[in-house]
Legacy VTK file of the C-alpha trace (Angstrom):
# vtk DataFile Version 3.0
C-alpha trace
ASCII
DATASET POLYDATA
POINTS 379 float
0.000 0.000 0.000
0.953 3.282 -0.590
0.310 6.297 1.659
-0.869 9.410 -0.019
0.829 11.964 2.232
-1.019 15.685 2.223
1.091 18.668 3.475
0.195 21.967 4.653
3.141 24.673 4.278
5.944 24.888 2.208
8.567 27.271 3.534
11.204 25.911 6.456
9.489 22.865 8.160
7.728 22.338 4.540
11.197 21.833 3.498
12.543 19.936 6.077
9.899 17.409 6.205
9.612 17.002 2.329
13.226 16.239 2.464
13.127 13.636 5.281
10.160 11.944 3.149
12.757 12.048 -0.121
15.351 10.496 2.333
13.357 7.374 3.575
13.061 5.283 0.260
17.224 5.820 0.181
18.165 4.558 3.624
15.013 2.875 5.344
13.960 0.317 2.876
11.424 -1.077 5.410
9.374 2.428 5.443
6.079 2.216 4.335
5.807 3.554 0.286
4.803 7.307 0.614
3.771 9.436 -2.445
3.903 13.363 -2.187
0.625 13.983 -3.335
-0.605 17.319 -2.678
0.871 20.734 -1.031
-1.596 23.157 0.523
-1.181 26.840 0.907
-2.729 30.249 -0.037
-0.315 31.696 -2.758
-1.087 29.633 -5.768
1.974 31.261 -7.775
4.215 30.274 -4.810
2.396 27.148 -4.365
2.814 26.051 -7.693
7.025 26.722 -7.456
7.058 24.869 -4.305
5.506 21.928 -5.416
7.624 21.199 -8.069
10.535 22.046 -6.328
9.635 19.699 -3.463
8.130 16.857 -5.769
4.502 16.915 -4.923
2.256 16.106 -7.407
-0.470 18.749 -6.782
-1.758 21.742 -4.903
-4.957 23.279 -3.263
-5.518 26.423 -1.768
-8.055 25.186 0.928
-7.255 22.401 3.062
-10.598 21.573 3.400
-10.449 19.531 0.495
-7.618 17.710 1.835
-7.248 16.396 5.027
-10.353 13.724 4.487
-8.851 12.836 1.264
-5.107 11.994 2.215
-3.967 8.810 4.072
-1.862 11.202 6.382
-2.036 14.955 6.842
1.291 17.282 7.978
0.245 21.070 9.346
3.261 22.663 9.033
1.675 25.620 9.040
2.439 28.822 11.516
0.943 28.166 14.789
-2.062 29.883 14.634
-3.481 27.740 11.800
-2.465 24.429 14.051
-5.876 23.764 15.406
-8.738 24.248 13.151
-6.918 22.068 10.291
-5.846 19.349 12.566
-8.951 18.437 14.215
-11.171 18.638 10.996
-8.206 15.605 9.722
-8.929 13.503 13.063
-12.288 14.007 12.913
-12.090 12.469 9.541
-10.349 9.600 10.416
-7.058 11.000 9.208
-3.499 10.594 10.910
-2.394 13.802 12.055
1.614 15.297 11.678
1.816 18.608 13.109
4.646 20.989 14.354
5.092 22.387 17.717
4.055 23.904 19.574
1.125 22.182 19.401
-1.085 25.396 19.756
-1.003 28.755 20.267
-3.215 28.698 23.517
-3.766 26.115 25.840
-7.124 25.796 24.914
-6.842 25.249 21.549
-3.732 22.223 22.244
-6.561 21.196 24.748
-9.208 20.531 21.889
-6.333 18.924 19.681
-5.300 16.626 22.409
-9.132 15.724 23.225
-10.035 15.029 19.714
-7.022 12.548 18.862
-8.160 10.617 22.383
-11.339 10.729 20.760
-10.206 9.402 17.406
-8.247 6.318 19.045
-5.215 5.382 19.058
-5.289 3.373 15.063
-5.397 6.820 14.335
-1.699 8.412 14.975
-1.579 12.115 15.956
2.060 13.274 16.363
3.702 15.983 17.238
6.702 17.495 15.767
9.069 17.389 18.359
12.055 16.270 16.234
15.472 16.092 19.138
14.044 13.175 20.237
14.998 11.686 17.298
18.960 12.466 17.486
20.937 9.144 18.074
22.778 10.744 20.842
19.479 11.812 22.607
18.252 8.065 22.482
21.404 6.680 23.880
20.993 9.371 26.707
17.525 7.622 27.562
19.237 4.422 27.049
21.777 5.537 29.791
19.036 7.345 32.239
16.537 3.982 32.154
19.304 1.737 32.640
20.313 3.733 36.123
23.540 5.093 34.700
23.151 8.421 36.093
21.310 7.200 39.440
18.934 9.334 41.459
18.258 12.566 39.492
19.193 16.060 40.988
19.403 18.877 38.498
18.413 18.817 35.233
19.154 21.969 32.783
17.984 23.054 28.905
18.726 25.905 27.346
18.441 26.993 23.663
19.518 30.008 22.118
19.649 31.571 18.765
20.409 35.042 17.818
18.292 36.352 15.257
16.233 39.066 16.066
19.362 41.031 18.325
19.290 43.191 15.163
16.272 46.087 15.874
15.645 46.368 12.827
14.700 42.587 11.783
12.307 42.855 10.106
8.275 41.641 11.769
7.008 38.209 11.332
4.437 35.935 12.252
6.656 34.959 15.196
6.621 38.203 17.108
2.699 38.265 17.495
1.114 36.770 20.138
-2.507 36.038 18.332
-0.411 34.545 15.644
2.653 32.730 17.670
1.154 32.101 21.133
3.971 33.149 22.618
7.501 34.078 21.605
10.565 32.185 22.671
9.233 30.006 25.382
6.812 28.167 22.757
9.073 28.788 19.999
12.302 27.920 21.742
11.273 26.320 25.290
8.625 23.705 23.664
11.341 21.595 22.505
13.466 21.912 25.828
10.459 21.422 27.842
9.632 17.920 25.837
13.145 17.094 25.693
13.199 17.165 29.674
10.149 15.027 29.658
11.607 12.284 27.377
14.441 12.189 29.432
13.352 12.334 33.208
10.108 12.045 33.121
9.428 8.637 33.838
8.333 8.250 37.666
11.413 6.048 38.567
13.652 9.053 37.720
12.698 13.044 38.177
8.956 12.282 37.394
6.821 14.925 35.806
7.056 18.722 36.201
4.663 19.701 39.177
5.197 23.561 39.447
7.359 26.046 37.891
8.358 29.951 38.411
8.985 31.756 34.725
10.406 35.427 33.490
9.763 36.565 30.468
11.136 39.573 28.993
10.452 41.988 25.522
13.685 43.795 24.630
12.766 45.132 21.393
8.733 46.650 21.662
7.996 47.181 17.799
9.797 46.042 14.762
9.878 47.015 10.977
7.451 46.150 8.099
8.958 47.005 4.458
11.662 50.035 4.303
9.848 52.551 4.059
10.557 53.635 0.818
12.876 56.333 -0.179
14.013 58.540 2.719
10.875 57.353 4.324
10.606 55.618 7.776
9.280 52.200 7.763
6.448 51.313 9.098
6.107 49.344 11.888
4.135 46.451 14.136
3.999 45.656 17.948
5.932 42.870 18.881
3.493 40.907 21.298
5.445 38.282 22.194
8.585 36.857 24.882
11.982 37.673 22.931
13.756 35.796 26.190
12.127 33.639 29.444
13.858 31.842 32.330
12.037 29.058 34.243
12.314 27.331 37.391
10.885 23.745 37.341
10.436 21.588 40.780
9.806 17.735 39.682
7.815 15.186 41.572
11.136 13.539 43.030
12.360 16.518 44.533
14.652 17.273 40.983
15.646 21.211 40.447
14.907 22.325 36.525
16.487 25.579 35.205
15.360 26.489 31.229
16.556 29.282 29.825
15.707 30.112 26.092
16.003 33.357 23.922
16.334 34.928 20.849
18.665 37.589 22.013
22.077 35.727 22.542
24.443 37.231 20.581
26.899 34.399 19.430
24.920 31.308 19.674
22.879 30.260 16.459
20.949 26.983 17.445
22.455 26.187 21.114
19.696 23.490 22.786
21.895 21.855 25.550
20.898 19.600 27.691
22.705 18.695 31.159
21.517 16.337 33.576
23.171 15.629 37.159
22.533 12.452 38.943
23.867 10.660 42.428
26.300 8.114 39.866
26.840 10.268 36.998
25.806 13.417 34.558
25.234 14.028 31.045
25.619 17.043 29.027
24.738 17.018 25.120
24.343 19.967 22.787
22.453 20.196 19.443
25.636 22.063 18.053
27.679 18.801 18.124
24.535 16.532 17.237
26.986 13.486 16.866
28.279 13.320 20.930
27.135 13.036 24.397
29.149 13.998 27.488
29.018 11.364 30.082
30.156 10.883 33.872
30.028 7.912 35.849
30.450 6.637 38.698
34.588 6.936 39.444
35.441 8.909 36.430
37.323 12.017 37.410
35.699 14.013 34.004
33.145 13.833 31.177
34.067 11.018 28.462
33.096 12.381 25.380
31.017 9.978 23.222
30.792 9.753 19.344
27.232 8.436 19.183
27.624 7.411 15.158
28.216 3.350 15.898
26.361 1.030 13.651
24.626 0.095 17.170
23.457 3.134 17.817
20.269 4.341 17.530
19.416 4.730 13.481
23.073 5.033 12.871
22.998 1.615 10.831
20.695 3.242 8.294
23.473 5.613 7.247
27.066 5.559 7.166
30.084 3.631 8.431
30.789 4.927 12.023
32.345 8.420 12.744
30.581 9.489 9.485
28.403 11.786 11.361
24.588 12.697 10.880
22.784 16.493 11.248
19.744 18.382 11.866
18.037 17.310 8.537
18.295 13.254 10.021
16.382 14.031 13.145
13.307 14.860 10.254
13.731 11.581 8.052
13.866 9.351 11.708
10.893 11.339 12.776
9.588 10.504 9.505
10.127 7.465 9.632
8.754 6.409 12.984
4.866 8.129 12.446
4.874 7.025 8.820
5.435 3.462 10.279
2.797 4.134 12.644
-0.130 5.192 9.952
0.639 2.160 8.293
0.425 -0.375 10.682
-1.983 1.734 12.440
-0.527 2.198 15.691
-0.006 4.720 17.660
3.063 7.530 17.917
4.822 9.427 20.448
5.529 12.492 20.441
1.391 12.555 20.415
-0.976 15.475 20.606
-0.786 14.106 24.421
2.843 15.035 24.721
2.432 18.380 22.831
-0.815 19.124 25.782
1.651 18.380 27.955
4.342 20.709 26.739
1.536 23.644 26.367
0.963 23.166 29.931
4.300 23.869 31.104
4.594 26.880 28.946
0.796 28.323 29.875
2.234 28.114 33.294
5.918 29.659 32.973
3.520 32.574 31.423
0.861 32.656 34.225
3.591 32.685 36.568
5.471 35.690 34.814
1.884 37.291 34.942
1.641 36.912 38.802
5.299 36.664 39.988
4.645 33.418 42.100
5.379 29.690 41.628
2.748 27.669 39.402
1.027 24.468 39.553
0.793 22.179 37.141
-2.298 20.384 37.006
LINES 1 380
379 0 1 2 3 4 5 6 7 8 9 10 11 12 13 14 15 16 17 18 19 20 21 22 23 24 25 26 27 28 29 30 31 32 33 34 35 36 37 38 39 40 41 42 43 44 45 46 47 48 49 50 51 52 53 54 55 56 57 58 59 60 61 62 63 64 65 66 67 68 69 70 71 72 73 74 75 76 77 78 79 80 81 82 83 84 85 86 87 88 89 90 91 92 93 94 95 96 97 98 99 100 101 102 103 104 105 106 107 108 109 110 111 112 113 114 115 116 117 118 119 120 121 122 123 124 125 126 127 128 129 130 131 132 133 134 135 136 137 138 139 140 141 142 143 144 145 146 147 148 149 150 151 152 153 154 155 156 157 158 159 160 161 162 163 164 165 166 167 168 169 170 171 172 173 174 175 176 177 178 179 180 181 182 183 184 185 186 187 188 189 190 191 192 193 194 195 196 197 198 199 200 201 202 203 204 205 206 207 208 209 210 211 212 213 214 215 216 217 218 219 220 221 222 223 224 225 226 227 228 229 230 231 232 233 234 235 236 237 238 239 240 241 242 243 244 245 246 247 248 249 250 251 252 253 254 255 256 257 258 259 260 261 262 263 264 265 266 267 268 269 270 271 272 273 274 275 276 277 278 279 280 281 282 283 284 285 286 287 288 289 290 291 292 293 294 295 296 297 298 299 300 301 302 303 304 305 306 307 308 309 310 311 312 313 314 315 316 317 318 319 320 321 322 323 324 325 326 327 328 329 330 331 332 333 334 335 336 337 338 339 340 341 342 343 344 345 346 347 348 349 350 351 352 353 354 355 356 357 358 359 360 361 362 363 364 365 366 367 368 369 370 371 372 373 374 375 376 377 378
């Protein structure tokens, strides 16, 4: 059988996820078939570029007309548009792909979450949260589960990128709040916040998140649409959302959480490290060297530093002969891979619209906390 894949979205996570689909026939010959078939968005002169450029073999301009008609349905869309599209394909019986964070509003990931319960779980509903997928993120979980690290202590994430320092980058989708939801923290701190949860969150090691403290800050208030023409000023839009947050997390087994996320740090482009401290050991991995994990046990007087690209790693022995390392575009084709596999045996896939809820929880309440400068509950 071959699924007919549907896509909403066409610019970065378009492209990302059009290449992983490319990818799979190459290097994971046990993938389910998969044929492009139609990319959804509302510039049909655009549209039509994109689609040949990507390989798709048509377009539409409503996605209406898609998502009951596709075997699986990716909203890659921005955040805003997350919701109404997504539900409407579960509703119709239709696996659901969608990117992160799950929703602009806690209310709206809460509708999304209760409709994919509702559709069952033959009916996948992922969400996007691609680091899990890195090789040297799995062996971390291999490492935690097996005890390596013993009782957890501290766990830390931060991720930080640099690109809107500049006052005068130019407005986007991303720095309005009716649009985006939120600005770093769901942009940034979604991933970190899953990652954590992946990691620790089982309840025989830091457990879930049960309250958290957040800052959030706005550094630059308004931001530039067009130049202005000649000698003009250019007009200009409200930025609405976080540009930077902080967060203290307390976990069910006593662990301390620190997050930290902006788009304000001069110098780093995509820095999403991880460290974890335990009573035998610690871990430390960043998403700027993808290929290793820092590790301390028990006895060791400093961090080994692990190449995670042996052909017993995880996914590695789809690629290339060890040390041959892998980057950011492989965590899409693994992520690919895995819900693809799970439409077509009809199974169900985590990340799910569960894990995204879960996610949009922590975030709702790093932002009610901000609000009301106190600590947070999480439900």
């Amino acid at each position: 059988m071959t699924l007919e894949v549907g896509v909403l979205g066409y610019r970065f996570m378009g492209k990302a996820h059009a290449n992983a689909m490319a990818r799979l026939p190459m290097f994971f010959p046990d993938a389910p078939a998969i044929e492009r078939s139609v990319l959804v968005g509302r510039d049909e002169a655009a549209l039509e570029g994109a689609a040949e450029r990507l390989g798709f073999d048509s377009t539409a301009t409503d996605w209406r007309a898609v998502v009951d008609d596709v075997d699986a349905f990716y909203n890659l869309g921005p955040n805003h548009v997350h919701a109404e599209p997504s539900i409407a394909a579960l509703e119709a019986g239709t696996p659901v792909f969608c990117e992160k964070p799950l929703a602009p509003t806690l209310e709206e990931a809460e509708a999304m979450a209760e409709t994919a319960r509702e559709a069952g779980g033959d009916v996948p509903a992922g969400c996007a949260f691609n680091y899990r997928f890195v090789p040297a993120i799995q062996y971390a979980k291999e490492l935690l589960e097996d005890g390596d690290l013993g009782e957890i202590h501290h766990v830390r994430g931060r991720y930080l990128q640099d690109w809107l320092v500049d006052p005068g980058a130019p407005w986007s989708w991303r720095n309005d709040a009716e649009m985006a939801g939120s600005g770093a923290l769901g942009d940034l701190g979604a991933h970190t916040v899953d990652l954590l949860r992946f990691l620790v969150g089982s309840d025989d090691l830091a457990g879930p998140i049960e309250r958290v403290s957040g800052h959030l800050e706005t550094f630059v208030e308004e931001r530039p649409v067009g130049d202005g023409g000649e000698g003009g000023d250019p007009e200009t839009r409200p930025v609405t959302v976080d540009d930077a947050y902080t967060a203290q997390l307390e976990f069910a087994n006593g662990a301390m959480g620190t997050l930290e996320g902006s788009r304000f740090a001069t110098g780093h482009k995509n820095d999403h490290t991880i460290e974890i401290h335990g009573s035998r050991g610690s871990l430390r991995f960043s998403l700027e060297r993808l290929n290793e994990l820092e590790v301390l046990r028990a006895g060791d007087r400093g961090y080994e530093t692990i190449l995670v690209t042996d052909e017993d790693d995880p996914y590695v022995d789809h690629w290339w002969p060890p040390g041959h390392v892998l980057g950011w575009e492989h965590t899409f084709v693994h992520e690919n891979y895995e819900f693809l596999s799970a439409v077509a045996n009809g199974e169900s896939f985590a990340p799910s619209f569960a894990d995204g809820l879960a996610a949009q929880r922590a975030l709702d309440a790093i932002e009610r906390s901000d609000e009301r400068g106190e600590w947070i509950a999480l439900e």
